[in-house]
BAFI-791059 format. One record per residue (C-alpha): residue number from 1; residue in three letters; chain; z, x, y. Coordinates in steps of 0.05 Angstrom, whole numbers, plus 5000, padded with zeros to 4 digits. Layout:
BEGIN
REC ketor fipa drendren    Z    X    Y
REC   NUM  ALA        A    Z    X    Y
...
//
This chain:
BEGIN
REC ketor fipa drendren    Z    X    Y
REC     1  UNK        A 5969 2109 4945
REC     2  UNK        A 5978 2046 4897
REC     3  UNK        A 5977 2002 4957
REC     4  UNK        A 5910 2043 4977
REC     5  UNK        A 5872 2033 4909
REC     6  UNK        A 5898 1961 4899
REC     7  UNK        A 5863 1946 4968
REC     8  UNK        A 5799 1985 4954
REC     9  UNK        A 5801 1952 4886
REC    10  UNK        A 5799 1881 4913
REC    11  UNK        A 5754 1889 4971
REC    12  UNK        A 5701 1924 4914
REC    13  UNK        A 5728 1882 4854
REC    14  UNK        A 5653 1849 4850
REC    15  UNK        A 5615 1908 4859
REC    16  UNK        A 5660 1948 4811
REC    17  UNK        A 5659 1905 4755
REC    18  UNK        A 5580 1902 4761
REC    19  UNK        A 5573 1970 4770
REC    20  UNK        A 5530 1961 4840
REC    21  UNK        A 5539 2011 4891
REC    22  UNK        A 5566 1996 4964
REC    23  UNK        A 5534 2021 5032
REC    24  UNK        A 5577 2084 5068
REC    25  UNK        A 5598 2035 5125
REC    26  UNK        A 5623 1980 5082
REC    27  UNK        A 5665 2028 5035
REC    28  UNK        A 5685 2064 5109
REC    29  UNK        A 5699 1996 5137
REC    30  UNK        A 5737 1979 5072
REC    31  UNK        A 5780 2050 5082
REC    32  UNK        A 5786 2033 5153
REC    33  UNK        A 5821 1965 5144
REC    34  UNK        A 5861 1981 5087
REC    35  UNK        A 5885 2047 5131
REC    36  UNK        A 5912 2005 5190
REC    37  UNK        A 5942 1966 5153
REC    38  UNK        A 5979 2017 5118
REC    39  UNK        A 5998 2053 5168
REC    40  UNK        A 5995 2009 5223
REC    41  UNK        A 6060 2043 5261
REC    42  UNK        A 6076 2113 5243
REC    43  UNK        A 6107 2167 5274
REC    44  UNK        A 6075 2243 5272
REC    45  UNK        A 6115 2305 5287
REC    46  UNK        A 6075 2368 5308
REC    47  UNK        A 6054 2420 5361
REC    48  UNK        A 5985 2394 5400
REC    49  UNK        A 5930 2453 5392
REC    50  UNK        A 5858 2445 5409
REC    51  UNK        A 5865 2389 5470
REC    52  UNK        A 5802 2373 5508
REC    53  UNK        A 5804 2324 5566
REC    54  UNK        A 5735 2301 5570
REC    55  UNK        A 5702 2263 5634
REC    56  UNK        A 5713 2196 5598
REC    57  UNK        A 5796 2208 5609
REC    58  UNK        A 5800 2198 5533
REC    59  UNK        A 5854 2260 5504
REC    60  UNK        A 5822 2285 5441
REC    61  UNK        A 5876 2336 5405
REC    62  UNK        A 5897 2362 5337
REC    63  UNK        A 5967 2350 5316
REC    64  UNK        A 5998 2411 5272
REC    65  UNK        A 6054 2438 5227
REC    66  UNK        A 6047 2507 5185
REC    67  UNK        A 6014 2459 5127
REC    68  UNK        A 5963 2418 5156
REC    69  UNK        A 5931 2392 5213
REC    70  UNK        A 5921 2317 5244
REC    71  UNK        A 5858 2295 5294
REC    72  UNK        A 5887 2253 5343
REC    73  UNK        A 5864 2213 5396
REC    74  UNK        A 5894 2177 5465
REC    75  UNK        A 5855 2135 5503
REC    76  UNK        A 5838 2127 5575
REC    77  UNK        A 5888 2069 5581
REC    78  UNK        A 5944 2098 5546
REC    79  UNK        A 5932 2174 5573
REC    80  UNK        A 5943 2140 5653
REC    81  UNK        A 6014 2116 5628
REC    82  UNK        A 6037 2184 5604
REC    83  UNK        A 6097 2208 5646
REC    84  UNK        A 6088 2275 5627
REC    85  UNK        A 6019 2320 5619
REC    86  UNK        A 6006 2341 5549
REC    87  UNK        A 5992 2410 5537
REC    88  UNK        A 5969 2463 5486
REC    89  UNK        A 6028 2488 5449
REC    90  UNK        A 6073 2435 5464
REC    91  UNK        A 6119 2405 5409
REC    92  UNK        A 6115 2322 5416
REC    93  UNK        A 6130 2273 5371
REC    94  UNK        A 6070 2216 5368
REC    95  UNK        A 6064 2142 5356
REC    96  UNK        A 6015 2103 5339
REC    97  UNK        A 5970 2081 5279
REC    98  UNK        A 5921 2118 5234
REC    99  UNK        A 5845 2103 5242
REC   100  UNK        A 5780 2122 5217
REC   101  UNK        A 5730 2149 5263
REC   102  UNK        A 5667 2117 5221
REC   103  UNK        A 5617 2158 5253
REC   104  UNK        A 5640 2222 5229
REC   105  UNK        A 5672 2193 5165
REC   106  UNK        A 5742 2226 5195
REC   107  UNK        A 5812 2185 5204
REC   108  UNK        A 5844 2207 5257
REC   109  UNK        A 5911 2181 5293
REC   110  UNK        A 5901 2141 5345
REC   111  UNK        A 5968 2159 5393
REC   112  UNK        A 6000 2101 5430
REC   113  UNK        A 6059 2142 5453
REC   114  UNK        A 6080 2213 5466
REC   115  UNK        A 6144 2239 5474
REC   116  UNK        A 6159 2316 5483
REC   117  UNK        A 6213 2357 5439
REC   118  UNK        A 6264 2389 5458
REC   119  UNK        A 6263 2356 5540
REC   120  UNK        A 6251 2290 5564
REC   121  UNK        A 6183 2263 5587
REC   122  UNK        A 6210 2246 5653
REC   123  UNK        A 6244 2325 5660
REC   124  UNK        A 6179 2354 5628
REC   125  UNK        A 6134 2312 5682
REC   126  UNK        A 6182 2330 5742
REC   127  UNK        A 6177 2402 5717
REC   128  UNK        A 6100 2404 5704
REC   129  UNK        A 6096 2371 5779
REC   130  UNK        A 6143 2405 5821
REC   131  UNK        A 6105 2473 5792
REC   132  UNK        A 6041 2446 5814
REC   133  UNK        A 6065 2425 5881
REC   134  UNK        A 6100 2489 5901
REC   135  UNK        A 6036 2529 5880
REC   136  UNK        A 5989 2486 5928
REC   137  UNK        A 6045 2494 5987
REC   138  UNK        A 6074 2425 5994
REC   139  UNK        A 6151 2446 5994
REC   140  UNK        A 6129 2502 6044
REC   141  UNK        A 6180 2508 6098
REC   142  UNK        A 6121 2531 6150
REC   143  UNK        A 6095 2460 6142
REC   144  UNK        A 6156 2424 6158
REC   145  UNK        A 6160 2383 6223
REC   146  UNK        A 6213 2385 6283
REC   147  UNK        A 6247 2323 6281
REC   148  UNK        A 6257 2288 6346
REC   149  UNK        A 6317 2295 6384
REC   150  UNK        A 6323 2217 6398
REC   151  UNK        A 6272 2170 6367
REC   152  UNK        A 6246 2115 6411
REC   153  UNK        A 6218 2081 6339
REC   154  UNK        A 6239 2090 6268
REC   155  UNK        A 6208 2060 6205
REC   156  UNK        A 6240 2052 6135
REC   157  UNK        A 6210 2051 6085
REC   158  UNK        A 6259 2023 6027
REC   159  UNK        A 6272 1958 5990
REC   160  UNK        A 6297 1905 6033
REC   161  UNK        A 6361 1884 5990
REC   162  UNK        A 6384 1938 5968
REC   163  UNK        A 6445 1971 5987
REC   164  UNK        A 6415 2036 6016
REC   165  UNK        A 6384 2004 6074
REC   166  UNK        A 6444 1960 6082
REC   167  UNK        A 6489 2038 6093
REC   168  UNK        A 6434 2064 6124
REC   169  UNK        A 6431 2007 6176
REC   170  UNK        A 6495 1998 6185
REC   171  UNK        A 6507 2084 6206
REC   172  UNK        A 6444 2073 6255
REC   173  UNK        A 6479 2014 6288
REC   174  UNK        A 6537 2046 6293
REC   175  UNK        A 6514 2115 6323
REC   176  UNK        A 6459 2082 6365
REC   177  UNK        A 6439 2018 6387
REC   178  UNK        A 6384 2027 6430
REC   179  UNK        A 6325 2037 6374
REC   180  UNK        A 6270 1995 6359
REC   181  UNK        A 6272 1989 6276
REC   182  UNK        A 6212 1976 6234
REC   183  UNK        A 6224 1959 6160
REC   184  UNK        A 6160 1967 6110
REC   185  UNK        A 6191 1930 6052
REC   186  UNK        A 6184 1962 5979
REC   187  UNK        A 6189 1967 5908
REC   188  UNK        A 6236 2032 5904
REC   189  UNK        A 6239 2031 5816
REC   190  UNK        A 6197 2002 5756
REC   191  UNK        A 6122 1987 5747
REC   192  UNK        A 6080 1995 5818
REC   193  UNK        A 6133 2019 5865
REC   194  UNK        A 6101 2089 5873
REC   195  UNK        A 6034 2048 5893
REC   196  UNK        A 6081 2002 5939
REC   197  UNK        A 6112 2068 5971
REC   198  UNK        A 6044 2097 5982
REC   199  UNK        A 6019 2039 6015
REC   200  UNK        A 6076 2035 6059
REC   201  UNK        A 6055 2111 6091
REC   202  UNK        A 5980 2094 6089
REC   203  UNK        A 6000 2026 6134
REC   204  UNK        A 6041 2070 6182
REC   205  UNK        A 5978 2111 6199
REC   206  UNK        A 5936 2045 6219
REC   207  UNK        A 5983 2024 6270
REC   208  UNK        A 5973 2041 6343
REC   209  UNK        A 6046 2045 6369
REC   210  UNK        A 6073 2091 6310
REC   211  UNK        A 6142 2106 6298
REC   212  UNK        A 6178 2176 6326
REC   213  UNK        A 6203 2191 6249
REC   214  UNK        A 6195 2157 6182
REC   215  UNK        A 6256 2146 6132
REC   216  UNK        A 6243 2131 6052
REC   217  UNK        A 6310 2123 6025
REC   218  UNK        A 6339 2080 5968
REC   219  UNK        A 6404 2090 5931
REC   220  UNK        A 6422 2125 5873
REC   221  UNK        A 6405 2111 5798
REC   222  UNK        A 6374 2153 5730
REC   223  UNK        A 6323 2190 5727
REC   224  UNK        A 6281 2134 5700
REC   225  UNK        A 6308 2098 5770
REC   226  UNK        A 6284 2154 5818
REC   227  UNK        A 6221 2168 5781
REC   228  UNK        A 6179 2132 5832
REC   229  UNK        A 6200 2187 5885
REC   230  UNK        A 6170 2246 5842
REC   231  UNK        A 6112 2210 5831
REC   232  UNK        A 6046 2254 5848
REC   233  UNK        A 6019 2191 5893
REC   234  UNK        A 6085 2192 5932
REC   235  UNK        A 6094 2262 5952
REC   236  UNK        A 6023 2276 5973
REC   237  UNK        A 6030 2216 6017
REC   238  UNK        A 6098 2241 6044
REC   239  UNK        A 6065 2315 6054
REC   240  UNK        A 6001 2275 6090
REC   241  UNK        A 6043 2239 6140
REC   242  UNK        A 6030 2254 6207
REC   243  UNK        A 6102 2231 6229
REC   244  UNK        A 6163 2269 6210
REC   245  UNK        A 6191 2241 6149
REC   246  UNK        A 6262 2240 6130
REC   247  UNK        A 6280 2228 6056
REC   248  UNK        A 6347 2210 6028
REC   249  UNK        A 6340 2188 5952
REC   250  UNK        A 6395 2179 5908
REC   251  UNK        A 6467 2213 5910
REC   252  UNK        A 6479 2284 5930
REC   253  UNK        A 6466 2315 5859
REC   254  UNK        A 6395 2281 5855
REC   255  UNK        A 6324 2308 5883
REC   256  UNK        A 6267 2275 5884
REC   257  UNK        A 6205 2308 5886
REC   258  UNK        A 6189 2274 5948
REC   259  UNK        A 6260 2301 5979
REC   260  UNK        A 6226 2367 5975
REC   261  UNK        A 6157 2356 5999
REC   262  UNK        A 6194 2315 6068
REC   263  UNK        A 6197 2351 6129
REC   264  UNK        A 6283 2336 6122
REC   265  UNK        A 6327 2319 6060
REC   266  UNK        A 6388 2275 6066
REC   267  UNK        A 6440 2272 6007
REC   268  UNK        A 6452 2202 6026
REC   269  UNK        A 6421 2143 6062
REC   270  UNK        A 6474 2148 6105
REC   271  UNK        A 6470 2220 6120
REC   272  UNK        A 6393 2207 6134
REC   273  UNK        A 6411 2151 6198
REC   274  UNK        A 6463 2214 6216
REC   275  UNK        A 6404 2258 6220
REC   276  UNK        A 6360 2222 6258
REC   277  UNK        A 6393 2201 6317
REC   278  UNK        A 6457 2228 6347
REC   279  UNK        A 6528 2192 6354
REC   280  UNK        A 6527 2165 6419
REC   281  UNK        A 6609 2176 6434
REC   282  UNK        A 6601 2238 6408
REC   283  UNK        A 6545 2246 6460
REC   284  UNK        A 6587 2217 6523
REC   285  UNK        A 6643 2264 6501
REC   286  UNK        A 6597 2324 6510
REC   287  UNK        A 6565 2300 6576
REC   288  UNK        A 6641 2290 6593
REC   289  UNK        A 6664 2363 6575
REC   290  UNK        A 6596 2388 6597
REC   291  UNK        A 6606 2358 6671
REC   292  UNK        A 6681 2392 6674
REC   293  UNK        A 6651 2460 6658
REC   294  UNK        A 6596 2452 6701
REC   295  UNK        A 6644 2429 6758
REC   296  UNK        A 6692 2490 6734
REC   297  UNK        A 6641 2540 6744
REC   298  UNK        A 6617 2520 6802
REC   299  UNK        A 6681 2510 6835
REC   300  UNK        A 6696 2583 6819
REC   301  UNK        A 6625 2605 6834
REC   302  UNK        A 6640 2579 6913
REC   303  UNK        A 6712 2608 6906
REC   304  UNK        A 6677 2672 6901
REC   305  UNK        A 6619 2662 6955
REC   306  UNK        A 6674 2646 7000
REC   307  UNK        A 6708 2709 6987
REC   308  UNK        A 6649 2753 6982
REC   309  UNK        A 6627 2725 7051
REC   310  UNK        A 6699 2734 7084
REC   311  UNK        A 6693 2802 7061
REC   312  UNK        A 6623 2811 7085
REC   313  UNK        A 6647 2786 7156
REC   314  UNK        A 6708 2831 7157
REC   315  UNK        A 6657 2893 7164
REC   316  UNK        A 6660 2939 7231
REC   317  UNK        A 6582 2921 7221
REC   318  UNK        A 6588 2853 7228
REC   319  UNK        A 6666 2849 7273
REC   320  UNK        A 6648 2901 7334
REC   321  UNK        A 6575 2915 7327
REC   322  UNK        A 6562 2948 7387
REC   323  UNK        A 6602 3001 7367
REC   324  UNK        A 6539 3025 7329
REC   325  UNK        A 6498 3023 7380
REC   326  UNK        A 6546 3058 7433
REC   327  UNK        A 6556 3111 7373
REC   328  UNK        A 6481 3124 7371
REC   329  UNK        A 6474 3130 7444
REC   330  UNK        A 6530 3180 7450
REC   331  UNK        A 6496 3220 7395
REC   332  UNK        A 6433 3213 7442
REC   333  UNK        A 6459 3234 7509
REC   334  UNK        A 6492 3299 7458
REC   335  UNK        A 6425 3319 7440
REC   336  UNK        A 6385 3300 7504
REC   337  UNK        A 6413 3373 7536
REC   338  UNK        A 6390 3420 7471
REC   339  UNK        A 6326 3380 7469
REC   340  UNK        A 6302 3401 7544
REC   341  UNK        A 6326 3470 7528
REC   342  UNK        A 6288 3477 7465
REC   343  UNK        A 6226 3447 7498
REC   344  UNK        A 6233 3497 7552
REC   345  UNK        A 6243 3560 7513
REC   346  UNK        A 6181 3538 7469
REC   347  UNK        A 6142 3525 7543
REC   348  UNK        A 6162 3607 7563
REC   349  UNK        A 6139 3623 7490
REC   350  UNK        A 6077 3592 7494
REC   351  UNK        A 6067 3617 7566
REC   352  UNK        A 6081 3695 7545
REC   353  UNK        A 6027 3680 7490
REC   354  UNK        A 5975 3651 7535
REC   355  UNK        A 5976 3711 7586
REC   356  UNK        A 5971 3763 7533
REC   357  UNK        A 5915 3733 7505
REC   358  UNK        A 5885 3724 7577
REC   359  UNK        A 5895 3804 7584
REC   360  UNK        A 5860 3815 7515
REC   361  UNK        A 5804 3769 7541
REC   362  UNK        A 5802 3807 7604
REC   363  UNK        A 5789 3877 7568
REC   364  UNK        A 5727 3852 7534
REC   365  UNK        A 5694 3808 7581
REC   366  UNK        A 5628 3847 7605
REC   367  UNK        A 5622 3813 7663
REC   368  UNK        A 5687 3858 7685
REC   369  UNK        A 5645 3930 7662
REC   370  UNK        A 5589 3898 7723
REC   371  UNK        A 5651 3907 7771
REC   372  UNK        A 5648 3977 7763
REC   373  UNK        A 5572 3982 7787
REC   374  UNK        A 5542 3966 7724
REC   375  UNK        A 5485 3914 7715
REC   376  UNK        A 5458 3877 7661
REC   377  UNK        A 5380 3870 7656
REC   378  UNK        A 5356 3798 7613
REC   379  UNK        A 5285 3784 7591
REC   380  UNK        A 5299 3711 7592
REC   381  UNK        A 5358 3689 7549
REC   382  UNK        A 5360 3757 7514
REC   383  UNK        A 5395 3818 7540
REC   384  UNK        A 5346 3883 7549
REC   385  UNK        A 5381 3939 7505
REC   386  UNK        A 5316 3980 7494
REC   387  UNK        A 5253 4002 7525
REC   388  UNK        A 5213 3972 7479
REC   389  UNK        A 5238 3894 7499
REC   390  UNK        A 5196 3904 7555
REC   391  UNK        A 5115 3915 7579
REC   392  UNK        A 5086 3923 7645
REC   393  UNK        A 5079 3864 7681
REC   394  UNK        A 5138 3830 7650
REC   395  UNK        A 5186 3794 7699
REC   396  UNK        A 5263 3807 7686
REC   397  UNK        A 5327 3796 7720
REC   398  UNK        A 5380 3837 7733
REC   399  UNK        A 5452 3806 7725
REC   400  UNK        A 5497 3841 7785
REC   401  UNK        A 5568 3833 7795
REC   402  UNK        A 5552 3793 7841
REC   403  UNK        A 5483 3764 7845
REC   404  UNK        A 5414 3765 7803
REC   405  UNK        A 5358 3801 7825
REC   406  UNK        A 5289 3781 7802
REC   407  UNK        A 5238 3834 7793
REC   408  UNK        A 5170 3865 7760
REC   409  UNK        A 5167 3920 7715
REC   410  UNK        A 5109 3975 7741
REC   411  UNK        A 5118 4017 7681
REC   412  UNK        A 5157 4031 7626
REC   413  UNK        A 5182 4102 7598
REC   414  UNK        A 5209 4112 7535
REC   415  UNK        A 5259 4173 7521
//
C-alpha cells in the first residue's frame, strides 16, 4: 500500500500540491498503471463461481474463498490454449496480473494460466473429454468396423523417425511382404501435432485408391507426450474415418482417447502390424494341416462309400433279382384259382338276384292281367278309369293282349 500511494503521489504530485482536481480516467489510468506494475505476476487461489462464456470466446468468472471474491477474466487467445475446460465449482489456482477494467471503474485479474487443484490439467481435460465422447457414442462398440482379413493397402499415419514405425515396420515385413505401404508423415507430440494428425485422416479421404485399414501409432511417452492422441480434433477425425482404423499409442498401460474412439486398439505398435495382417508361416502351416484333414476325411469318407456300396450290392435285391419276380408270379398263379371261384360264386349271386327280381316284375306288370282276357281302354296317352273320361263321339282305343282296337263311343252310361 506504500508502494501504491508513493505512485499515486508522484503521478498527482502537481495537481496535489495545487489543489486542482484530476479527470476519472486519468486518476483510473493512474490506478491502472501503478496496479500492473504492482502486481504484474501474481498467483490467485480460489473456486471459479459465476463463469459465462460469451460469443466473443472471452471467459469472464469470479474467483472465490469464504472471505472475498475476485473478477477475473481470460481472453480469447489464452482460453484456446487451456488443456482443460474450466467449470463452475472447480478449485484452480490462477496466474496472471491484476487490471483495471476502466469502464466500470473495477480491477479485475486478468488470468494468463489455469491450473486445476487437486488433478492435473491434462487428467482433468482427458476426463472432461472422454465423458463427453462416450455420451455422444464415439467409443460405441455398434460403430466399430470389421477389419479386413488381408489388406491389399495400409496407411500409417505416425512420425517418420521414430521408433514405433521402425517396430511396427519391421513386424509387417516380417509377417507379410506382399503389402503396398503408405506412410502420411506426422508430428505425434508438442505444439500442432493434433492439427498434423487430423490432416493426415482428412488427406486419406481425398485420395481415389484408399487404403484397406489405417494405422496411427507412435511409441510410448507421458501424458504430456500422448496428449495429442486425446485431443478432441483427433478422435472425431479417427471416429469420421471411413476406413477401419487401427490405433496403437504408447505402452500397454496407456490409452489414448483416440485408442478408444478406433474401430481396434493395439497395446503396442507392434501388436497393431500383428493385427492387421496374418503371419504368413503361420498361414502355410494351417493350409498344410488343413489339406491333411481334408485328405483324412475324405479318404475315410470313400472308405465308407466303398463299404456301404459292397454292402448295398451284397443284397438278394440286387445278387438274384429275379427271384422277386418269380416269387410274385408264384403268389399270382396261387391266387389266379380263388379269384375265378370268387368271381363265379358272385356271377350265381347276382344271377339268383336278377331272376327274383324278374318274378317280382312279372307280378305287377299289367300287361300280364290283359293275358287273362282283360283290356285296357286309353283316351290318347291317358288310361280310361271312369265314365266320365269319356263323351259321345270320342274315339278311343282299346289295348288287347294282343292287338289295339280303334273305336267310337255311341253313348255313355254312368252307374
Amino acid at each position: 500500500m506504500d508502494f501504491l500511494r508513493l505512485n499515486s503521489s508522484l503521478f498527482c504530485k502537481s495537481q496535489m500540491n495545487s489543489n486542482e482536481p484530476v479527470s476519472v480516467s486519468v486518476l483510473t489510468d493512474a490506478l491502472k498503471h501503478t496496479l500492473n506494475q504492482t502486481f504484474s505476476r501474481v498467483w490467485v487461489q480460489g473456486e471459479i463461481s459465476t463463469l459465462t462464456r460469451p460469443r466473443s470466446g472471452h471467459i469472464y468468472f469470479s474467483i472465490k474463498d469464504e472471505f472475498a471474491q475476485l473478477s477475473a477474466v481470460i481472453w480469447r487467445t489464452d482460453a484456446e490454449r487451456l488443456t482443460f475446460d474450466p467449470r463452475q465449482g472447480q478449485k484452480v489456482i490462477c496466474g496472471g496480473f491484476v487490471d483495471v477494467y476502466s469502464q466500470r471503474g473495477v480491477y479485475q485479474l486478468v488470468v494468463k494460466q489455469l491450473q486445476p487443484i487437486g488433478i492435473g490439467a491434462i487428467e482433468l481435460a482427458y476426463r472432461q473429454l472422454h465423458e463427453k465422447l462416450k455420451s455422444e457414442g464415439l467409443f460405441d462398440p455398434d460403430s466399430k468396423k470389421t477389419l479386413p482379413r488381408l489388406p491389399r493397402k495400409v496407411a500409417v499415419i505416425s512420425s517418420p523417425t521414430g521408433a514405433a514405425i521402425r517396430d511396427f515396420l519391421q513386424v509387417l515385413g516380417r509377417r507379410w511382404k506382399d503389402i503396398e505401404l503408405v506412410v502420411l508423415p506426422v508430428k505425434v507430440q508438442g505444439q500442432g501435432a493434433a492439427d498434423e494428425i487430423a490432416g493426415a485422416f482428412a488427406k486419406l479421404a481425398k485420395l481415389n485408391d484408399r487404403p484397406d485399414v489405417v494405422v496411427l501409432t507412435r511409441g510410448g511417452g507421458s501424458k504430456e507426450d500422448l496428449w495429442s492422441f486425446s485431443e478432441e480434433k483427433v478422435c472425431r477425425a479417427v471416429y469420421a474415418c471411413e476406413i477401419p482404423v487401427v490405433c496403437g499409442v504408447g505402452h500397454e498401460i496407456d490409452v489414448s482417447l483416440a485408442d478408444l474412439v478406433a474401430d481396434k486398439r493395439a497395446l503396442t505398435p507392434s501388436e497393431a502390424a500383428e493385427l492387421i495382417v496374418p503371419d504368413r508361416n503361420e498361414l502355410v502351416q494351417n493350409l498344410i494341416a488343413a489339406k491333411s484333414r481334408i485328405a483324412r476325411i475324405v479318404h475315410q469318407g470313400y472308405l465308407r462309400a466303398k463299404e456301404d456300396l459292397h454292402q448295398i450290392a451284397s443284397r438278394p435285391a440286387l445278387a438274384r433279382p429275379t427271384d422277386i419276380i418269380d416269387r410274385y408270379v408264384q403268389e399270382v398263379d396261387q391266387l389266379e384259382p380263388r379269384l375265378r371261384e370268387s368271381a363265379a360264386s358272385m356271377l350265381r349271386l347276382a344271377e339268383r338276384d336278377l331272376s327274383g327280381a324278374a318274378r317280382q316284375l312279372e307280378a305287377v306288370n299289367p300287361l300280364a292281367v290283359l293275358a287273362r282276357g282283360y283290356s285296357m281302354a286309353m283316351k290318347g296317352s291317358a288310361v280310361i278309369v271312369s265314365a266320365d273320361q269319356v263323351s259321345e263321339g270320342d274315339v278311343i282305343k282299346t289295348r288287347l293282349h294282343s292287338g289295339t282296337v280303334t273305336s267310337t263311343v255311341d253313348g255313355v252310361a254312368q252307374q
